[in-house]
C-alpha positions as CSV (number, residue, x, y, z in Angstrom):
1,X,0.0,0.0,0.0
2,X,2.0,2.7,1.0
3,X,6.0,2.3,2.5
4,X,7.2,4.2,5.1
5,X,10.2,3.7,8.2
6,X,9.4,3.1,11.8
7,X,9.5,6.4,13.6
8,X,9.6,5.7,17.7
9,X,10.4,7.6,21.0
10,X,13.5,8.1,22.0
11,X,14.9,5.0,23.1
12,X,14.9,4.3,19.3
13,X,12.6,0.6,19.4
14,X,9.0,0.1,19.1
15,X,7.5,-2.6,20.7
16,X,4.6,-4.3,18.4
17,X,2.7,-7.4,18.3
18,X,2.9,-9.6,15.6
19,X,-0.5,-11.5,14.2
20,X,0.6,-14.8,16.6
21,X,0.8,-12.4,19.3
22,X,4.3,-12.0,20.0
23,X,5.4,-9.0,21.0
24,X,9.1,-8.1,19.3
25,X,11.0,-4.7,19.3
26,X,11.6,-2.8,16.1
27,X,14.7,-0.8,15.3
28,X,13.9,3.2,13.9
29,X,13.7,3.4,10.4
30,X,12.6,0.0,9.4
31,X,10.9,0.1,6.0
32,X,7.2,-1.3,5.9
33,X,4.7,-1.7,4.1
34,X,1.6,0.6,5.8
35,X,-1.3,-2.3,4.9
36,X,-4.2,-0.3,6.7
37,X,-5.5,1.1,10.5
38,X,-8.1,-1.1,12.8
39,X,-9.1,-1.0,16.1
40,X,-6.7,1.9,17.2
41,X,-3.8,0.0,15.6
42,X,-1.6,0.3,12.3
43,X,-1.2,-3.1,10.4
44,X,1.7,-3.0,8.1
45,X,4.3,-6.1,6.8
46,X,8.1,-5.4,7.3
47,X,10.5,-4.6,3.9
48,X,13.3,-5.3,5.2
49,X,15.2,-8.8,6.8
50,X,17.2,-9.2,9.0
């Protein structure tokens, strides 16, 4: 849909769950994929692997 990077505070990681439920920590900047908004939360598929 629409890529953009990760902006977070200023520890630089954002903490998101995953659809499993996971919860990981992303690095600023990441490139994603913005997929769409539901329930107060962004849905969006990462770019980039590790």
């Amino acid at each position: 849909m629409a890529n953009k990077a990760i902006t977070t505070d200023s520890t630089g990681w954002l903490r998101v769950k995953l659809s499993g439920g996971t919860i990981i920590s992303l690095p600023k900047h990441l490139k994603v994929d913005f997929t769409g908004r539901s329930g107060g939360r962004d849905h969006f598929k990462i770019m980039e692997k590790a």
